[in-house]
N, C-alpha and C positions, 0 to 999 in steps of 0.2 A: 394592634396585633400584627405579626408578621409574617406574612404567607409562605406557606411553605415553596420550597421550589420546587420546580416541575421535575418528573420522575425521570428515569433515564429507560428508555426501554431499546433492549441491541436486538439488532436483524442478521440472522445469519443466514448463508447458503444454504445448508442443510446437506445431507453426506449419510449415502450409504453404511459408511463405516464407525463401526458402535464405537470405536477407543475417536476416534474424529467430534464425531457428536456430544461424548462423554467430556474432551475435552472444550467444548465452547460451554459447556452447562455447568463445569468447572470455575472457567472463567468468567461467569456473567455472576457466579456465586461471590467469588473470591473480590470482585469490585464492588457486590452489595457491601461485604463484609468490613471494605477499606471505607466506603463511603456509606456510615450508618445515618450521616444527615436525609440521604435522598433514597427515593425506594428504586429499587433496581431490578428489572427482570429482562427477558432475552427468548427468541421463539426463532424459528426457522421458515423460512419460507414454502422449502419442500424438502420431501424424502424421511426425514429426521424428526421426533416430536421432542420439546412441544412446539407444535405451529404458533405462529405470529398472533395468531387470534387470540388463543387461550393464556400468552406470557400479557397481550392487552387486557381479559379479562381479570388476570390475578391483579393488576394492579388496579384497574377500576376495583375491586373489591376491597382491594386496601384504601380506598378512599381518593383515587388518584384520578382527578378532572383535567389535568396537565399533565403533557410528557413531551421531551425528544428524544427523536427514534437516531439511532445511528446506527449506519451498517454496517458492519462487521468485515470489510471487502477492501480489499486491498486498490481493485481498480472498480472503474465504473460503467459496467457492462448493463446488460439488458436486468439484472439483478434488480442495481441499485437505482437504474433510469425507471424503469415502470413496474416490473413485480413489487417490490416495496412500495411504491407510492398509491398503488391498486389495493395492495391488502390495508395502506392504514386506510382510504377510503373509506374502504368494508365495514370496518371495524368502526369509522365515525360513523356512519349509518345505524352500527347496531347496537351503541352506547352516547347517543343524540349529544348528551353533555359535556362531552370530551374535546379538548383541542390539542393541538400537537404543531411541533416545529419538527422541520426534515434535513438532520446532518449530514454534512457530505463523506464519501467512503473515504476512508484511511489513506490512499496515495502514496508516493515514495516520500515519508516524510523523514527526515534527519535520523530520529530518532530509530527507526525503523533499519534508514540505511545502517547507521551503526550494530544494530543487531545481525545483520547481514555479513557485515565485516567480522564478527565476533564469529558466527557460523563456520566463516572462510576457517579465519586463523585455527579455530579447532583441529581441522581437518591438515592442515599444511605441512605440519612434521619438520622435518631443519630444512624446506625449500625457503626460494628466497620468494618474496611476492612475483617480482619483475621477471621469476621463471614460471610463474603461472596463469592462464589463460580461465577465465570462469564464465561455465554457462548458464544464466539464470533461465528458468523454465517457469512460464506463467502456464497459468490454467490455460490460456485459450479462449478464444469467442469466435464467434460469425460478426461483432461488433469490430470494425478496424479501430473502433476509438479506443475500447479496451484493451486490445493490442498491440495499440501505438503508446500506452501509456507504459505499458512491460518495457516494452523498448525506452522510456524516457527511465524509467528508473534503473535500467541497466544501465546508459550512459550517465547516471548522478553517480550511479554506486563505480563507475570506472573513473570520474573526475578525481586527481588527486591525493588515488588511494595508492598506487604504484604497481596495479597489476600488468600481466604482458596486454593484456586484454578481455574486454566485458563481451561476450555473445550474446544472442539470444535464440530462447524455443520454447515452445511451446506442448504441452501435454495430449492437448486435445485441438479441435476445427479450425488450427492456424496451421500454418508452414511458416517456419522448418519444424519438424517432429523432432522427437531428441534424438534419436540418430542422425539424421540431417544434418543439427546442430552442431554433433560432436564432430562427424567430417568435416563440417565448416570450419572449425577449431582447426583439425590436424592440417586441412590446406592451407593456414594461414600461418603453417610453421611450430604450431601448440605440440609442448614435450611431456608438457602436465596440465591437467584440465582438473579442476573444480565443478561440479555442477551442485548449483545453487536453488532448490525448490525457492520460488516465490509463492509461499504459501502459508497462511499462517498457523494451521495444526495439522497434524498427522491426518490421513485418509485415504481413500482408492486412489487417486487422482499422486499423490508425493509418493504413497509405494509403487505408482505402476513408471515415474519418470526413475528411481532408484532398480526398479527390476529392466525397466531397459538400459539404464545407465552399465547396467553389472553385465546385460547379454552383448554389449554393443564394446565392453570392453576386455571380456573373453575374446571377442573375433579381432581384436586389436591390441596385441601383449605388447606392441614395442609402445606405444604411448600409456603414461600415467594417468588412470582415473581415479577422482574418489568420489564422492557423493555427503556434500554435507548435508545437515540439518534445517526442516522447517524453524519459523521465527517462532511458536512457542510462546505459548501465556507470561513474557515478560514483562517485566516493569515498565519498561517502555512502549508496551503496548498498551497495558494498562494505563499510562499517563495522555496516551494518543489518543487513548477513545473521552477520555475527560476532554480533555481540548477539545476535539470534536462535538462535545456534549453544549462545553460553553458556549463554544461559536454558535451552534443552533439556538440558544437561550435566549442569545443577546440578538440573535439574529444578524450575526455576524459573517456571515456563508463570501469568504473571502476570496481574488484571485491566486492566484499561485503563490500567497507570501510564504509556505512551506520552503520552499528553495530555493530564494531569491538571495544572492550573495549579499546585498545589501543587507539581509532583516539576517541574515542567522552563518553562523561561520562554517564554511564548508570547507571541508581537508582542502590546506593550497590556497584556500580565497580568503582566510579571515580577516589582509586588509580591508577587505571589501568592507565591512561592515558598517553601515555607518555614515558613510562616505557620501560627501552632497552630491546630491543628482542636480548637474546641471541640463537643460538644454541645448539640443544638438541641431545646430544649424546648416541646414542645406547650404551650400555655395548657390544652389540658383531661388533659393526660396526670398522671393524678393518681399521688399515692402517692409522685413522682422530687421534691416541692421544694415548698416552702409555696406556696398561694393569694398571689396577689398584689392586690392594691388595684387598683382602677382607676386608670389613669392612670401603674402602676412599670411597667418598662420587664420584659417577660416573656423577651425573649430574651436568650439566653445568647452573644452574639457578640463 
């Protein structure tokens, strides 16, 4: 007999906002519906129902002793570091028989990036790229880690797409706020700005960086703003949270190979792919290769 595989159960934020919320329960539906091999359910952690508990009991009910949890997050803030791993806890506690693996959050993954880019292009009209400046706007944390990872995914999504330039800001407990952000922009010479929610469905949080986007550029007519679109229950989101699904299964919770030129072809690098990784020798790292002469070539590339 061949055991079934373990369930997929997704962790969201959770969001005041009813069309936000409507949309993650949309998408947790529409993945059941793609994947009828695996049972699939999806709970919020706060604000929003169904809580995290009650998406663990529908599937214990369905018969489900095995799941990976994956959260629903873009980066990995206090969320996906300890609220998730505190509620499945909870939940082993109060269903003894259950075991579970714990996927890691979504990231700036390829995939993702290019839904980004798709966003941009919507919004752009006959500019050329290299005349527009884009500000991606993460949620925000009191975590610098999740922070700094907003910043990492602005600098992927600016590698070798041909923008003037990728900024960053933040909506909420970071600096620069989106007006900050957007001055940052214009001091750097920006004629036209993009601003980019990093965020993956509509909510309080992407209308309030779009209603300051709109007040910030009333008090500012001679510079071009527009305000693209969140990423949006795509295919590729859909495909991102599989991948994240398997890697937990196999237990496969990997380092950065999402972006690494090597494993995946990034706009501008895809000789990279591929390409043997040799060893890099120090000139003073003694003991690893003979003294070289001045003037031989010491690296090994």
């Amino acid at each position: 007999m061949t055991t079934a595989p373990p369930a997929l159960l997704i962790a969201g934020h959770g969001t005041r906002d009813d069309a936000g919320a409507g949309a993650f329960r949309d998408f947790v539906e529409e993945l059941g519906r793609r994947h009828p091999e695996l049972p699939v359910a999806g709970g919020f952690i706060e604000l929003s129902p169904p809580p995290l508990g009650d998406a663990v009991t529908s599937l214990v009910e369905r018969g489900v002793s095995r799941f990976a949890a994956v959260p629903l997050m873009l980066v990995s803030a206090g969320h996906a570091k300890g609220d998730i791993p505190a509620a499945l806890s909870r939940e082993k506690e109060r269903h003894p028989g259950i075991s579970y693996t714990y996927g890691r959050p979504l990231g700036p993954h390829p995939g993702l990036l290019a839904v980004l880019e798709r966003r941009v292009d919507e919004v752009l009209g006959d500019l050329d790229r290299s005349e527009v400046t884009v500000l991606l706007v993460g949620r925000g944390s009191t975590d610098p880690d999740a922070n700094a990872e907003v910043y990492k995914a602005a600098r992927l999504f600016w590698e070798g797409r041909g923008y003037a330039g990728v900024e960053t800001a933040f909506v909420s407990l970071a600096a620069p706020d989106v007006p900050s952000g957007l001055d940052r922009c214009t001091k750097l010479g920006a004629r036209h700005i993009v601003v980019l929610p990093y965020f993956l469905f509509t909510g309080i949080l992407p209308d309030r960086v779009r209603q300051q986007t709109r007040d910030w550029a009333e008090a500012h007519p001679s510079t071009g703003v527009v305000s693209a679109d969140v990423i949006g229950p795509t295919e590729e989101l859909m495909d991102l949270v599989m991948e994240r699904y398997r890697e937990a299964v196999k237990g496969d919770i990997r380092m950065n190979c999402d972006t690494c030129v090597y494993r995946i072809a990034l706009p501008g690098f895809e000789d990279k792919v591929g390409a043997p990784q040799q060893p890099h020798f120090h000139p003073d790292d003694d003991g690893h290769h003979h003294h070289h002469h001045p003037g031989s070539h010491a690296h090994a590339h």
